[in-house]
PDB file of N, CA, C and O in Angstrom:
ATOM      1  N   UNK A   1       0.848  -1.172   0.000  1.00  0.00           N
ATOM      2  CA  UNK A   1       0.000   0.000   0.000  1.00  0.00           C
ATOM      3  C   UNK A   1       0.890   1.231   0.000  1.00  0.00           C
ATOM      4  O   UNK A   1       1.944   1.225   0.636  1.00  0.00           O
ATOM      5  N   UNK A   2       0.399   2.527  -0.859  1.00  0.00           N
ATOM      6  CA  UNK A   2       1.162   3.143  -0.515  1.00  0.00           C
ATOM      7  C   UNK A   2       0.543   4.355  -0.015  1.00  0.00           C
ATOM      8  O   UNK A   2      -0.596   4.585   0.391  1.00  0.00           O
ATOM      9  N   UNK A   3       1.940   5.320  -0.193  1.00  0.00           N
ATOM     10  CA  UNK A   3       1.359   6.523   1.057  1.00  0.00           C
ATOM     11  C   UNK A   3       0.093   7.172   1.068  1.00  0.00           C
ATOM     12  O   UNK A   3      -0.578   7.347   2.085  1.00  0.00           O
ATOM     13  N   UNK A   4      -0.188   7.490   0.038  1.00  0.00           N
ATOM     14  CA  UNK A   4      -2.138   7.886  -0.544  1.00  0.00           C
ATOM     15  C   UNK A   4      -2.923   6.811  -0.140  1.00  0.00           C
ATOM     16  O   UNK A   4      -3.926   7.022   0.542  1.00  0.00           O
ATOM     17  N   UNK A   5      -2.609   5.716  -0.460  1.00  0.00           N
ATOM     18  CA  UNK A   5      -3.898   4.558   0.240  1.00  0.00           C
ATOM     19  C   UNK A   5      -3.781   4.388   1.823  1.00  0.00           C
ATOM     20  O   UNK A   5      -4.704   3.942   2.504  1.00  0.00           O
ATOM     21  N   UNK A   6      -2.324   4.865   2.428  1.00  0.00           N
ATOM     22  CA  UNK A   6      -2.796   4.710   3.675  1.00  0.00           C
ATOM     23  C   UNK A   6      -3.201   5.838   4.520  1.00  0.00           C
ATOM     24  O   UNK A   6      -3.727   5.630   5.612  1.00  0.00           O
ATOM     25  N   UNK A   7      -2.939   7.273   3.982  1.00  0.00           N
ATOM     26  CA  UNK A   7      -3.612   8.262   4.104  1.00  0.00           C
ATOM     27  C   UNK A   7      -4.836   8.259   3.904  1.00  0.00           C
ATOM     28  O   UNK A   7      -5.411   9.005   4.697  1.00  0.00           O
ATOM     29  N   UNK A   8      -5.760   7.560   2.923  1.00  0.00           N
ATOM     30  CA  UNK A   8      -7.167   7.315   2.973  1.00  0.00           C
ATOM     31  C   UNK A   8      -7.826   6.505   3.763  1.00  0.00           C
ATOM     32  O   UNK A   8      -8.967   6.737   4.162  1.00  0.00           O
ATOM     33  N   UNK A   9      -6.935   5.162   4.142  1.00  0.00           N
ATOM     34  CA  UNK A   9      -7.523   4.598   4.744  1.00  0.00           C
ATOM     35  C   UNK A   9      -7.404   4.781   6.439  1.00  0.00           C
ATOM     36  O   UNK A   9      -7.921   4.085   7.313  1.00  0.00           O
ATOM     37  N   UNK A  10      -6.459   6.071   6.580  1.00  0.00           N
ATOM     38  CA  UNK A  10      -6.228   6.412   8.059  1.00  0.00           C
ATOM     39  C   UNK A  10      -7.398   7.656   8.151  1.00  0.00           C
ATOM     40  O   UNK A  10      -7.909   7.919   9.240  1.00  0.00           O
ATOM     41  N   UNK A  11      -7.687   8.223   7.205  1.00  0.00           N
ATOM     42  CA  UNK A  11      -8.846   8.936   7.071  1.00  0.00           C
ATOM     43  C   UNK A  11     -10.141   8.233   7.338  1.00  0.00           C
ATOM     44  O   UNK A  11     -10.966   8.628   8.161  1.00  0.00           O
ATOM     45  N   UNK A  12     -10.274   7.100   6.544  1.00  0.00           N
ATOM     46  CA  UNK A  12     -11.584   6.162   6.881  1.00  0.00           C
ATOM     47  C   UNK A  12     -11.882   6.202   8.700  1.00  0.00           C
ATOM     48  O   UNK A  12     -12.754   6.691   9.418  1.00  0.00           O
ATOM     49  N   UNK A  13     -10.337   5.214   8.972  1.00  0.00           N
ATOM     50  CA  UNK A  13     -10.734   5.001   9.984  1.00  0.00           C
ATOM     51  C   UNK A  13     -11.362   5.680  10.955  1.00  0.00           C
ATOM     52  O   UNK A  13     -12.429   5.487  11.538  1.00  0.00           O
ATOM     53  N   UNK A  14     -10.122   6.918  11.079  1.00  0.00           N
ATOM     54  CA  UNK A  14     -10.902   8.497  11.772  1.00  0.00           C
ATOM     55  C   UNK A  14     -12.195   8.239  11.697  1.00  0.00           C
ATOM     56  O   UNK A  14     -12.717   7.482  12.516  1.00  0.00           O
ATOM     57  N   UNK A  15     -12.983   8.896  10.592  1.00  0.00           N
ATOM     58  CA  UNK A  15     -14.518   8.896  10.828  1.00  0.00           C
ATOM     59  C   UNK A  15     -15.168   8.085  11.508  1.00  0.00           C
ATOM     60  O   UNK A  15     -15.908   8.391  12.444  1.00  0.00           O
ATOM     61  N   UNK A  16     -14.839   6.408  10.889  1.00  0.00           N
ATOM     62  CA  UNK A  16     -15.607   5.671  11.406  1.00  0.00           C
ATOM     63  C   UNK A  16     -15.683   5.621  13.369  1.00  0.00           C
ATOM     64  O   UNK A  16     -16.602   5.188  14.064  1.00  0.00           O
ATOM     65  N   UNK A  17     -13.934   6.431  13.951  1.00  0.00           N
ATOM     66  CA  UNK A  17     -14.533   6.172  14.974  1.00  0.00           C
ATOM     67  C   UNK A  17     -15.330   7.722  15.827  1.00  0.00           C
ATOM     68  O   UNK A  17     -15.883   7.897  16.913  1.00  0.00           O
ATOM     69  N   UNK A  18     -14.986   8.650  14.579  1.00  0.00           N
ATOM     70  CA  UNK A  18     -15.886   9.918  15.090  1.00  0.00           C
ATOM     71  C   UNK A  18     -17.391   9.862  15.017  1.00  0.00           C
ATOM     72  O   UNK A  18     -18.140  10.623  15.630  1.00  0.00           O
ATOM     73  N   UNK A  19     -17.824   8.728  14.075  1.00  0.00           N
ATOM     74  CA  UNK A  19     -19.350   8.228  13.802  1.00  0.00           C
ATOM     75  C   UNK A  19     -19.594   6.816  14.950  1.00  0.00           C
ATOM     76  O   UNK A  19     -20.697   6.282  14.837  1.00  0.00           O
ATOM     77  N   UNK A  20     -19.094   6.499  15.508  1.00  0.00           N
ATOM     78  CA  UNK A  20     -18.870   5.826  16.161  1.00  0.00           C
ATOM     79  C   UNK A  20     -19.062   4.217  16.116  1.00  0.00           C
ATOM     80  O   UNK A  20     -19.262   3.431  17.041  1.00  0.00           O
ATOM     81  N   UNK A  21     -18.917   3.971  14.551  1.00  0.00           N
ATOM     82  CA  UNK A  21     -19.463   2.573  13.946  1.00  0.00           C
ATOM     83  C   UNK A  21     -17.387   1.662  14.119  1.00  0.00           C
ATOM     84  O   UNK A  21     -17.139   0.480  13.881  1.00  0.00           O
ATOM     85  N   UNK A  22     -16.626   2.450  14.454  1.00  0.00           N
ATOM     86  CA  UNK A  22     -15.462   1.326  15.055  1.00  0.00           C
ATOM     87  C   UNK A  22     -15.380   0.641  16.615  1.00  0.00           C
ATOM     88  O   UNK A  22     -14.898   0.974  17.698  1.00  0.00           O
ATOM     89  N   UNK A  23     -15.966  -0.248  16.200  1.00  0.00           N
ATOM     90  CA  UNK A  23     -16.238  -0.954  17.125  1.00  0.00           C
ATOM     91  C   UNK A  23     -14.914  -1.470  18.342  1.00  0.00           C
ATOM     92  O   UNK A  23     -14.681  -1.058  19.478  1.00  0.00           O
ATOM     93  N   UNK A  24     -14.224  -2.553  17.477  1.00  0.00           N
ATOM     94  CA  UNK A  24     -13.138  -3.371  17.857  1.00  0.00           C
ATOM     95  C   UNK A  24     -12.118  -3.547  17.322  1.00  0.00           C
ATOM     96  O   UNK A  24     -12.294  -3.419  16.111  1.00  0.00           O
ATOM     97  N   UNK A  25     -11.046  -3.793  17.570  1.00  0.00           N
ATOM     98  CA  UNK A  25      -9.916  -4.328  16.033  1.00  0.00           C
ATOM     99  C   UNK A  25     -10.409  -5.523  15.513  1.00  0.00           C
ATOM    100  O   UNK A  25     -10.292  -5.617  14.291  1.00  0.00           O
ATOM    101  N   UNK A  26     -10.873  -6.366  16.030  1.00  0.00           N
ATOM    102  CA  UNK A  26     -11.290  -7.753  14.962  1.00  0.00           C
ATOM    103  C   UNK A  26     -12.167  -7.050  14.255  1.00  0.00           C
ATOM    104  O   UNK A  26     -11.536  -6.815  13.224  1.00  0.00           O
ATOM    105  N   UNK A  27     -13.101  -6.616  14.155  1.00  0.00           N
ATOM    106  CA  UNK A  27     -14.140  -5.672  12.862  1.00  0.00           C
ATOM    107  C   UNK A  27     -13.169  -4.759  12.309  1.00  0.00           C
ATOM    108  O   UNK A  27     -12.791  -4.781  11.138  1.00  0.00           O
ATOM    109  N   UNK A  28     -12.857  -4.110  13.027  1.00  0.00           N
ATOM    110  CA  UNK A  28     -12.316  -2.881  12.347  1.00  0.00           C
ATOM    111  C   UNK A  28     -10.853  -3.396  11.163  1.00  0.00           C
ATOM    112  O   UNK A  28     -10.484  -2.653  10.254  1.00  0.00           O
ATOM    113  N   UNK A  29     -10.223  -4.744  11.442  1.00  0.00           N
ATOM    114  CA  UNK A  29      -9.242  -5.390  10.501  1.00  0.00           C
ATOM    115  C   UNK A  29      -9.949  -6.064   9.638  1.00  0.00           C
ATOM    116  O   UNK A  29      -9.426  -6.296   8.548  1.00  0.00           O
ATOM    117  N   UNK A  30     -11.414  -6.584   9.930  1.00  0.00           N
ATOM    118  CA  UNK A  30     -12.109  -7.374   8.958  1.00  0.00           C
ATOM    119  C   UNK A  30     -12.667  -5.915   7.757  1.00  0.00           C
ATOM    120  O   UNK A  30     -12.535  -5.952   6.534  1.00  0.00           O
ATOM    121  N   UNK A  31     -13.158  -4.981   8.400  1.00  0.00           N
ATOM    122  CA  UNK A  31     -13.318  -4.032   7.233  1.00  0.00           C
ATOM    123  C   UNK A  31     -12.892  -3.390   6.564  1.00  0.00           C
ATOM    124  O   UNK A  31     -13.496  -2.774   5.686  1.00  0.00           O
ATOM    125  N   UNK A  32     -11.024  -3.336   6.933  1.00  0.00           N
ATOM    126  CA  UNK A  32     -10.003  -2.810   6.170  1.00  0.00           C
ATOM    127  C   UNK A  32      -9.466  -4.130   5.438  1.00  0.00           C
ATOM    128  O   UNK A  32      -8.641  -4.008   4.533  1.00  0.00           O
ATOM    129  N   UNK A  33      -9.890  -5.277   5.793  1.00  0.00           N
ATOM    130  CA  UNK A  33      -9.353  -6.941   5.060  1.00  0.00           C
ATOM    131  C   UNK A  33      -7.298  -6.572   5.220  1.00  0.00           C
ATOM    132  O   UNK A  33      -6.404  -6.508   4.376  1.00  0.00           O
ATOM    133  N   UNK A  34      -7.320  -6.450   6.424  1.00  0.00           N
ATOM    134  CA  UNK A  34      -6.194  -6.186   7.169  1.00  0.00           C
ATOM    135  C   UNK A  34      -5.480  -7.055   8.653  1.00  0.00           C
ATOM    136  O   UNK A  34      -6.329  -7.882   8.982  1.00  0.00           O
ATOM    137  N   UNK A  35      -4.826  -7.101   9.167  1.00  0.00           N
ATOM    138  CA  UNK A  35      -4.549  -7.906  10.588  1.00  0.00           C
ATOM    139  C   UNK A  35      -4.822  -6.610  11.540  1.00  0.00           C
ATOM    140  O   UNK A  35      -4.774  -5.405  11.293  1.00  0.00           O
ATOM    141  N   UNK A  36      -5.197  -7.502  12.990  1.00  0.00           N
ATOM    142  CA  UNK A  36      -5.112  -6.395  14.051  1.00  0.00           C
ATOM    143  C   UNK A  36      -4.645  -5.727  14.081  1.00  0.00           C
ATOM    144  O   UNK A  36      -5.072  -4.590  14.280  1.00  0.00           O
ATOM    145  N   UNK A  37      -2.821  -6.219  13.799  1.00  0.00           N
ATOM    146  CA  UNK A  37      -2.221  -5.451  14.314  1.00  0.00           C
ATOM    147  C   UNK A  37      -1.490  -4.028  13.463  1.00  0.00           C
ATOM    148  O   UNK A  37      -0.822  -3.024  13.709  1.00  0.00           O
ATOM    149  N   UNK A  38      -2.126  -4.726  12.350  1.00  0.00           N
ATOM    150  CA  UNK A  38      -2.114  -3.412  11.187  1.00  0.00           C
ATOM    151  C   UNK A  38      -3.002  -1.691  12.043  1.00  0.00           C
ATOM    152  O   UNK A  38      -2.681  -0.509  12.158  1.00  0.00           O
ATOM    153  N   UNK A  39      -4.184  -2.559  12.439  1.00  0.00           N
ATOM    154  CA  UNK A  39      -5.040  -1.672  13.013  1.00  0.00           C
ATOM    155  C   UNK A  39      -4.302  -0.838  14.010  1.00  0.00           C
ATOM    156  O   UNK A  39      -4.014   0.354  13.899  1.00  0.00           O
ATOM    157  N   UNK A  40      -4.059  -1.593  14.935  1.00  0.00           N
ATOM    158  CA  UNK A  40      -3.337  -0.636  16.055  1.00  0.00           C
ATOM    159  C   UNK A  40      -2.236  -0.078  15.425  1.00  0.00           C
ATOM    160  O   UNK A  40      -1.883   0.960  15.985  1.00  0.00           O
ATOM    161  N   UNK A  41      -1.496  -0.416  14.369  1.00  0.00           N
ATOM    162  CA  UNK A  41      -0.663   0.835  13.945  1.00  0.00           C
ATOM    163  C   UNK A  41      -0.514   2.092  13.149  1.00  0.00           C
ATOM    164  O   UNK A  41       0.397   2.899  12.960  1.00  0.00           O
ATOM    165  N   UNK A  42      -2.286   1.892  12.582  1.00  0.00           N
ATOM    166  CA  UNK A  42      -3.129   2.684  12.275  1.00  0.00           C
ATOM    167  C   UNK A  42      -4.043   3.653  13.549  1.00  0.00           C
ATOM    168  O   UNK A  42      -4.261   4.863  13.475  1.00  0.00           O
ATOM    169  N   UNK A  43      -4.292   3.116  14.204  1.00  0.00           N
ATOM    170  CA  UNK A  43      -4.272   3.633  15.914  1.00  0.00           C
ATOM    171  C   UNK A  43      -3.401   5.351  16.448  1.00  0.00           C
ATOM    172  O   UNK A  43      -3.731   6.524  16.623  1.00  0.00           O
ATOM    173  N   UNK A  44      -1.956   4.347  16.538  1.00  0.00           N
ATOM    174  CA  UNK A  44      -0.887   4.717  16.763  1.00  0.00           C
ATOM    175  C   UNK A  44      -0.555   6.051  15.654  1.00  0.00           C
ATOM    176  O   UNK A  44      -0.014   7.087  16.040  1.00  0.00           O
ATOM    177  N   UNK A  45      -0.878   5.868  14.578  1.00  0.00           N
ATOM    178  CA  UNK A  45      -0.663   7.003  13.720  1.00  0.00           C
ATOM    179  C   UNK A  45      -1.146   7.917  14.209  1.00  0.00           C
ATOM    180  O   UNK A  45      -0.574   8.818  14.822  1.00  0.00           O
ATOM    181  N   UNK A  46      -2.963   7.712  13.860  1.00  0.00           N
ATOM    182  CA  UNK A  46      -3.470   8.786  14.661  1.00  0.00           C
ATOM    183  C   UNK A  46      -3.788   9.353  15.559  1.00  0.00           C
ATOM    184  O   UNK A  46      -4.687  10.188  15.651  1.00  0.00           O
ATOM    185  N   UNK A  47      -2.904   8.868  16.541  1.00  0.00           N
ATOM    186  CA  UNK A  47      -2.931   9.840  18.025  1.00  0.00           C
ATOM    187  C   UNK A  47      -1.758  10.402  17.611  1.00  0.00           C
ATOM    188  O   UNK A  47      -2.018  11.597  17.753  1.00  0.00           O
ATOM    189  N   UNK A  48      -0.483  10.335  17.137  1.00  0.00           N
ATOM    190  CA  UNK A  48       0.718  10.860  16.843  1.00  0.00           C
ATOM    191  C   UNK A  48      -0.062  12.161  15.999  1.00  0.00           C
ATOM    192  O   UNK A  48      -0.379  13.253  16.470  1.00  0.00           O
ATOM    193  N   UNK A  49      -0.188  11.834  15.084  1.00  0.00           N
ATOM    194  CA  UNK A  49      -1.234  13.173  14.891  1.00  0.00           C
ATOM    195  C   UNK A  49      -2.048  14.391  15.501  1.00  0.00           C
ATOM    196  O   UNK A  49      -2.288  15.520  15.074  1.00  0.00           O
ATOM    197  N   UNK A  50      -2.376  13.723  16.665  1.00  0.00           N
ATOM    198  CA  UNK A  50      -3.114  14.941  17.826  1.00  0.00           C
ATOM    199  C   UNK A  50      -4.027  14.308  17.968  1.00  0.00           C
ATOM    200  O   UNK A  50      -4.446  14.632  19.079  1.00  0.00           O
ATOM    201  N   UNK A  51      -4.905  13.294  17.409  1.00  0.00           N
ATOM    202  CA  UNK A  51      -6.411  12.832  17.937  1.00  0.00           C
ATOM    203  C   UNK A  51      -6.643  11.755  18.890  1.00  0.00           C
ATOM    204  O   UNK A  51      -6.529  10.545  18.692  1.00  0.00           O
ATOM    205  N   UNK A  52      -7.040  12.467  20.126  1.00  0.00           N
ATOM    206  CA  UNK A  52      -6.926  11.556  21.271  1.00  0.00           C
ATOM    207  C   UNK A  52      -8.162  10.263  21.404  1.00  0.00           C
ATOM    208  O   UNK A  52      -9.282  10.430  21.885  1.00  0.00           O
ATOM    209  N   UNK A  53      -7.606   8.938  20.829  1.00  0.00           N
ATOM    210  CA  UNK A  53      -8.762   7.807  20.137  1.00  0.00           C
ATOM    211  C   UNK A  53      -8.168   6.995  21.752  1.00  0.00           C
ATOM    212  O   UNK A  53      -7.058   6.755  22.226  1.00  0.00           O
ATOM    213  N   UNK A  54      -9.643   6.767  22.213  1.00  0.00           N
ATOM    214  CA  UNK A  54      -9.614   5.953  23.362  1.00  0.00           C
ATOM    215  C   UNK A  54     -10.487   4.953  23.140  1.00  0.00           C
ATOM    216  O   UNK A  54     -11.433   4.922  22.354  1.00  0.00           O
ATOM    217  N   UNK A  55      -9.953   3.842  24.169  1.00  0.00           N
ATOM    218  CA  UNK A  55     -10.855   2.739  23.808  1.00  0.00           C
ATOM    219  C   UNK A  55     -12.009   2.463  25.430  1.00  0.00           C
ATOM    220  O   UNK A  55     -11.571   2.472  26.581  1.00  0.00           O
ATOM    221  N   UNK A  56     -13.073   2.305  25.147  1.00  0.00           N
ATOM    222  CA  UNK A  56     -13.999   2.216  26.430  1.00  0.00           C
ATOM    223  C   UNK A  56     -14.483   0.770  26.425  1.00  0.00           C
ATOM    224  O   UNK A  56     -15.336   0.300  25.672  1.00  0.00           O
ATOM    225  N   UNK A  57     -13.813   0.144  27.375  1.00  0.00           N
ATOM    226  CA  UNK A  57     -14.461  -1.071  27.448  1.00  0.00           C
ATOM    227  C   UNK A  57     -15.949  -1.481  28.264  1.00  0.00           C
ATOM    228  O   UNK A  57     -16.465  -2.583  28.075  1.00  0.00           O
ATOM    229  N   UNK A  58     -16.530  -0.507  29.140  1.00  0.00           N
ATOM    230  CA  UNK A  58     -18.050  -0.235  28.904  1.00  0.00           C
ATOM    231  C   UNK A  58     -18.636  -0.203  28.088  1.00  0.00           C
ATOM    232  O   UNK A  58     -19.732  -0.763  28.080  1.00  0.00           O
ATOM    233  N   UNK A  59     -18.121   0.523  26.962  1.00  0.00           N
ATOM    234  CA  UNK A  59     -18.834   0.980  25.535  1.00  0.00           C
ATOM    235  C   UNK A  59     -18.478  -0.364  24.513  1.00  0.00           C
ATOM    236  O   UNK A  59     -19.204  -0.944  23.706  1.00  0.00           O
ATOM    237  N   UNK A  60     -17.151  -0.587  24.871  1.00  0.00           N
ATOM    238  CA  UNK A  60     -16.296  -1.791  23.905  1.00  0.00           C
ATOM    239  C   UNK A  60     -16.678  -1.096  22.082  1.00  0.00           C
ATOM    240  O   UNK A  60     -17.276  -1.537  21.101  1.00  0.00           O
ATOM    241  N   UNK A  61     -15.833   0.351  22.459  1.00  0.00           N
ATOM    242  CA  UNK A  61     -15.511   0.384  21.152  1.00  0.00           C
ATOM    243  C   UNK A  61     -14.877   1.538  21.014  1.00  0.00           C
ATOM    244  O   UNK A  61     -15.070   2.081  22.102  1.00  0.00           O
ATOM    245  N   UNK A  62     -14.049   2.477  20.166  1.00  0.00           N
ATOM    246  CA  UNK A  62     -12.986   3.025  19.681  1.00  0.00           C
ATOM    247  C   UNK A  62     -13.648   4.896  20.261  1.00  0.00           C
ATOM    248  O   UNK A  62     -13.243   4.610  19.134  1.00  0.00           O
ATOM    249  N   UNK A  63     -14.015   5.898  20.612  1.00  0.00           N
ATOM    250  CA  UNK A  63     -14.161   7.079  20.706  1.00  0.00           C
ATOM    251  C   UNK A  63     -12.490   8.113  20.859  1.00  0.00           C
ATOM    252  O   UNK A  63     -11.279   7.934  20.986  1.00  0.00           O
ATOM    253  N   UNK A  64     -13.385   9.088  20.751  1.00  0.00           N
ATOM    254  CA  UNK A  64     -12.515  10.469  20.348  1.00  0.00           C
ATOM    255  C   UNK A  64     -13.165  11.007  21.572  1.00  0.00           C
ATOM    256  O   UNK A  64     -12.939  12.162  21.935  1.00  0.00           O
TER     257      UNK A  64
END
């Protein structure tokens, strides 16, 4: 993948967890057809960025 596809798809993710449909990393790697741990380093990007993405395990799923 390169730098434009993972800029889009670090964009995806964003939304999905500002809309709040990112649930988990097992969904959230099944809807990028990716591994977990791809996810969390997609995660990791975007808090390096400034966006503070927490995970609520009450909620059991990804918020801003």
């Amino acid at each position: 993948m390169g730098f434009i596809g993972r800029k889009r798809k670090l964009g995806h993710l964003l939304i999905m967890i500002k809309n709040g449909g990112c649930i988990s990393l097992a969904q959230s790697a099944e809807t990028f057809s990716c591994s977990k741990r791809t996810i969390r380093r997609m995660l990791v990007d975007l808090r390096d960025e400034g966006h503070n993405i927490r995970y609520s395990k009450t909620m059991r799923k990804f918020y801003l």
